[in-house]
N, C-alpha and C positions, 0 to 999 in steps of 0.2 A: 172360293170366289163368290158366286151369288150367295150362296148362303151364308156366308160372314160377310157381307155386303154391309153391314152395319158397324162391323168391328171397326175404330178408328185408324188410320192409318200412320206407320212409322214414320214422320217428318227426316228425310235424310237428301244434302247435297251431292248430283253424281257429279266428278269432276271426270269429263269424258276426254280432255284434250289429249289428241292423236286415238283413241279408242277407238275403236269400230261401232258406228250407227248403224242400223237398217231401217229403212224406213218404206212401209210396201205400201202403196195409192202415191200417186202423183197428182193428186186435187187440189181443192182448195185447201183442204183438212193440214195438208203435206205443204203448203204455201204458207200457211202459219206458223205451222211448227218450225218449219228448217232453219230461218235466221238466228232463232236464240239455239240454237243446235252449234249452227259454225260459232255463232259468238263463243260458244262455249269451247271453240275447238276441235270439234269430234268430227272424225274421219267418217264422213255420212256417203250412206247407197239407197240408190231411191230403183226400188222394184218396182215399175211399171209398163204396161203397155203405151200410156201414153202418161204425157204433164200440161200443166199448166204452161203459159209463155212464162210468167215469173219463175217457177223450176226450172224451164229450159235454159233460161239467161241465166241461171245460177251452176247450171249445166255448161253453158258456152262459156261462162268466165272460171271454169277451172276448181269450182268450190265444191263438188259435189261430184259423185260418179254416180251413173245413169244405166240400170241394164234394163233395155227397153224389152219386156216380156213381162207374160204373168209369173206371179209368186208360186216357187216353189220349192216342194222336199229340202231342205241341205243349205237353205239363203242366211239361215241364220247362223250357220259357223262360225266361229271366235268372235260374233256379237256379244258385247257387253250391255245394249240397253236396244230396245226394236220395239216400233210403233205399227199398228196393224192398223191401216186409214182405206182398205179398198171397200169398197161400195155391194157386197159381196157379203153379208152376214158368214157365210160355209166355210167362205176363203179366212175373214177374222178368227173364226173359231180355231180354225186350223194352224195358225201364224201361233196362235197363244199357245194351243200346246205343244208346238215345237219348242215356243220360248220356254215354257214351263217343264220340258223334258230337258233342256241344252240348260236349265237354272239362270237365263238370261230374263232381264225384266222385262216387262212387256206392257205397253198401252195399249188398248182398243177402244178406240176412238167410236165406236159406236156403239158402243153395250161396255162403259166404262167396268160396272161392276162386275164383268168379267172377264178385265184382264188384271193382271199383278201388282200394276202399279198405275197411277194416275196424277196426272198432270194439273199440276197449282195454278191458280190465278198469279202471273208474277208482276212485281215491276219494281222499277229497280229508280234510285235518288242519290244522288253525291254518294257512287260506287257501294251502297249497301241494295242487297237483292232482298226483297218483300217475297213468300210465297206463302199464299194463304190456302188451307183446305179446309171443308166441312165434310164432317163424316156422320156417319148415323142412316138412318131408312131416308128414301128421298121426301122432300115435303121443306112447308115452314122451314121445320127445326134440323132438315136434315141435313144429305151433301145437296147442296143448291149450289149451282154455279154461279148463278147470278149474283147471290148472297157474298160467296167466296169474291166475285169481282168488283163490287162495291165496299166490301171491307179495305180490301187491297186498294181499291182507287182514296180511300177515304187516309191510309197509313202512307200512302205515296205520299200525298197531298201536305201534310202534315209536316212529310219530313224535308218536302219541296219549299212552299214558302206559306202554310198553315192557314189560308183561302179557302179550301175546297174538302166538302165534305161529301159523306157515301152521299147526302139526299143529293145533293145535283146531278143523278147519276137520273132524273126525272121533274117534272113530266116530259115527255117526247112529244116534240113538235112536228108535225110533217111539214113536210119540203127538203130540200139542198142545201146542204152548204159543202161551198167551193173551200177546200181547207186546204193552206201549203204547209205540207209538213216539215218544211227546211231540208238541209242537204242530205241528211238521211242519217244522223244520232238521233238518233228517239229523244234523247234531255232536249235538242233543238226546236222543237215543237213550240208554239206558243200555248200560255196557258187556257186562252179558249179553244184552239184546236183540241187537246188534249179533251176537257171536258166535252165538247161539242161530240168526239170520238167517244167518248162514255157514254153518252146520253143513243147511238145511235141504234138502229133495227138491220141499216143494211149499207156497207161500206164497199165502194168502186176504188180502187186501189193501183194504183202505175205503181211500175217495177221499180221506178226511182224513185218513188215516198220513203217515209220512217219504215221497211219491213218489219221488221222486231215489234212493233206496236200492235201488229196484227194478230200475235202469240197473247198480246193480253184481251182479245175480245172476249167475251162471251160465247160461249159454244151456238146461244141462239143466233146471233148475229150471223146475219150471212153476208161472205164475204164474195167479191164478186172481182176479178183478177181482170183488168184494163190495162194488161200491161204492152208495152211496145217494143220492144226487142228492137234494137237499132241493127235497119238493114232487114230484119227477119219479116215473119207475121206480125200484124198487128188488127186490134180488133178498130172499127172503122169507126172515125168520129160520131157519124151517124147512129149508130148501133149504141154507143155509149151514151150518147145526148137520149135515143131511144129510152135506154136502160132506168137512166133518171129520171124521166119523168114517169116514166110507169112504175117504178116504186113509189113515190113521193104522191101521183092520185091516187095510189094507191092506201094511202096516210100511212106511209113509211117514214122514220126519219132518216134520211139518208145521209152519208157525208160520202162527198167524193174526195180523196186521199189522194196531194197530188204532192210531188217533190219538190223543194223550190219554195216558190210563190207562183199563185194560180194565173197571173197575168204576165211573168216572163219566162216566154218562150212555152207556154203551160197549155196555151186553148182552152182558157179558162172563162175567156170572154165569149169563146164563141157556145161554152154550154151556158154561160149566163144569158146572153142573147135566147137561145131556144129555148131554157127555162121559162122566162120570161113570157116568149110569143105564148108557152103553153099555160097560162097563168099560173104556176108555180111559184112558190114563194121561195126566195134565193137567198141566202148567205155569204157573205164573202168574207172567208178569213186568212189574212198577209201571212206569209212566211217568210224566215230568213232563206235568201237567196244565195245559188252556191257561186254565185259572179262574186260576193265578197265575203264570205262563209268560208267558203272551201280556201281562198287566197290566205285570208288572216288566221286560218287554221295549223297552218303551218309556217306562219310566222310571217307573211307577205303581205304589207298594208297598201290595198290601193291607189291611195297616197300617199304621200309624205311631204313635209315642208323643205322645200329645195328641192324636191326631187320630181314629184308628178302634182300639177295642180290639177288633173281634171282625169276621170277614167273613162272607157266607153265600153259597155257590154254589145257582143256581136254574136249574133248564131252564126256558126260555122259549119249547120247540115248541109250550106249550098256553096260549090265552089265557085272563086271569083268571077272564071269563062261561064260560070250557065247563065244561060238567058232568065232565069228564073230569080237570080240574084237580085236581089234590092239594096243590097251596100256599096256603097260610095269609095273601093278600096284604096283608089290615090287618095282619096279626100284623107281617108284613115292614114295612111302611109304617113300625110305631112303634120299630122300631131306628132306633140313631144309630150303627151300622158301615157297612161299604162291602157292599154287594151286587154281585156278578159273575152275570152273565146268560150262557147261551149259547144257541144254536139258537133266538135271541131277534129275529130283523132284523123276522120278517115281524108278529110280532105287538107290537112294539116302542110303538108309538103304543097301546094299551091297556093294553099293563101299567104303561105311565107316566102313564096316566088312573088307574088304579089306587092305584097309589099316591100321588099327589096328592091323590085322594078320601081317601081314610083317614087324609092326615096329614103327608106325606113335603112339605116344600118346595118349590115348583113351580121355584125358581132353584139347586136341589142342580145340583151341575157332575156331566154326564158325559162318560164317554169310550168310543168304540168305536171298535175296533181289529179291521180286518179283514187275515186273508190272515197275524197276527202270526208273526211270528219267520222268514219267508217274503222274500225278494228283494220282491215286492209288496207289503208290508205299506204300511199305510196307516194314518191315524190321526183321526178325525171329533170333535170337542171340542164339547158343546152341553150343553144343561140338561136338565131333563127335561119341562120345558114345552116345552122345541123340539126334544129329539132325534129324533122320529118323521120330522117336517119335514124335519132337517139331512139324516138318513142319507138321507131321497128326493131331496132336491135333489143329493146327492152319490152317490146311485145305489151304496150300500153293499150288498155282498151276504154270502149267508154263504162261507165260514165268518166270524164275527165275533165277539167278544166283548164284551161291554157292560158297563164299569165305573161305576158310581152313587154315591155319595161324594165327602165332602171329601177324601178321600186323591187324587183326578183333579188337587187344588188344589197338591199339595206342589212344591216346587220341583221344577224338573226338573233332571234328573243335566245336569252337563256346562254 
């Protein structure tokens, strides 16, 4: 291990799908790594006392199994590949030579050069995966990570649409920028998100952004978890508006990583607003929206000719009876375009009471699409007299979006 800490390492793909993972810290470290984990397939166990909100939501939605305890003696059994990310130098040491007694590979995330195997800058372009490694003593010429990350960012680039090269990977500006990273395909990013994300020191991250993009930071970059669990904990607008500006006087470059686009349904304004009062310098970068992303992703065009002239995006975290509502639901009712719902599952079976009282069709076709543009995407086809029904019987969660319209009816592509 350390002492061949220079010898180069074997470049080899683990194809882990349905394999057993272990993965011991529930941090940020374990917030990076896990998306390209399930992308990959692999039957993942996250050993810890506690997680992130982003692990837990990866916890509540079924993708991950969680033994909430410290690591111990015997967690590695019939592990094929195990990451040692606890915060614990004694407890790494110890995780490695189980792996190295059980001939399981093993990362250690804190003292890479002594675990077995170590983790590539990746990124991945029209279905071909990039992984770059530097090997040799650390330094210049050595394993640099950063090095590894900017080669990588510069062969993405290239193979993307030949714009963007490793320099842009600099100088770092301080301040914010507000970046939508779209419905959550990492290809979906636009290409200054993407770079602005290169360029960054410290990146605030919702649980609905690109996750997988996270796995290609740089190990300096710290990331910093703002995620909101729908229904659960969430960390307080205040505390995150906090967050940013004290990185950013800090002369940090920050990006805040939000899903979507930062001004629907984002609160992207209201950190722009407090940036601002704090005279920080602000960036706003658009993202594709999952109100017509996630629909046309599965073959659902918000419009169509003859069929919908007009669409209308609605949050649906409030249901029609609260007081707190600000939508006009009969008004919605008596259109004949397509309505797109989001942050709609839980109160789903009233607002389609809703508008069926006011006027809307009880056998109008919908569509919810959860998890869209996602390896898990999923796709629930019912009415509006049954979709509250279908999406329980089918155990639909969020993220989702709910298409209402004849346009759910048009042919489908292909």
């Amino acid at each position: 291990m350390s002492e061949t800490s220079a010898t180069p390492a074997y470049p080899v793909g683990l194809r882990l799908a349905g394999r057993r993972v272990v993965m011991v810290g529930g941090g940020t470290v374990a917030q990076r790594r896990l998306p390209a984990l399930l992308t990959a397939g692999a039957d993942v166990t996250v050993v810890a006392p506690e997680v992130t909100p982003s692990v837990e939501a990866m916890v509540a939605g079924g993708e991950i199994t969680w033994e909430r305890r410290a690591w111990r003696p015997g967690d590695l059994a019939d592990a094929w590949y195990a990451l040692a990310a606890t915060d614990d130098p004694e407890v790494n040491a110890a995780i490695v030579a189980e792996a190295e007694s059980r001939r399981v590979w093993c990362v250690r995330t804190d003292d890479a050069d002594e675990g077995t195997a170590w983790t590539p800058a990746t990124g991945r372009s029209d279905g071909i995966t990039v992984a770059v490694l530097t090997s040799g003593a650390q330094g210049a010429a050595g394993r640099d990570p950063r090095r590894s990350a900017a080669v990588r960012d510069a062969i993405v680039a290239r193979l993307g649409d030949g714009t963007l090269v490793a320099e842009q990977r600099g100088p770092r500006t301080a301040g914010v920028a507000l970046v939508g990273g779209g419905p959550g395909d990492p290809d979906l990013i636009t290409v200054r998100g993407r770079r602005l994300l290169a360029q960054a020191d410290v990146v605030v991250a919702d649980r609905l952004g690109p996750r997988d993009l996270l796995d290609e930071l740089p190990p300096h970059v710290e990331v910093i978890d703002a995620a909101k669990i729908p229904y659960g904990r969430a960390m307080a607008q205040e505390a995150i508006n906090a967050v940013l500006v004290e990185h950013a006087k800090a002369g940090r470059s920050v990006v805040r990583l939000k899903g979507g686009d930062p001004f629907v349904f984002g609160r992207g304004m209201e950190e722009a607003e407090q940036l601002a009062a704090e005279g920080v310098q602000v960036t706003v970068v658009p993202g594709i929206s999952s109100s017509i992303s996630v629909p046309g992703a599965v073959g659902i065009p918000v419009t169509h000719r003859g069929v919908a002239h007009e669409f209308t995006v609605v949050s649906g975290h409030v249901a029609p009876d609260d007081p707190r509502s600000l939508v006009d639901w009969p008004a919605l009712a008596r259109l004949r375009g397509t309505l797109v719902l989001l942050m709609a599952v839980e109160n789903l079976g009233a607002i389609a009471a809703a508008l069926c009282e006011h006027g809307r069709a009880d056998d109008t076709p919908v569509a919810i699409i959860q998890e869209g543009t996602m390896a898990t995407e999923r796709r629930v086809d019912a009415t509006l007299a049954t979709a509250a029904e279908r999406a329980a019987a089918e155990e639909v969660r969020p993220p989702a979006v709910v298409v209402i319209g004849d346009v759910v009816s048009v042919r489908q592509l292909g």
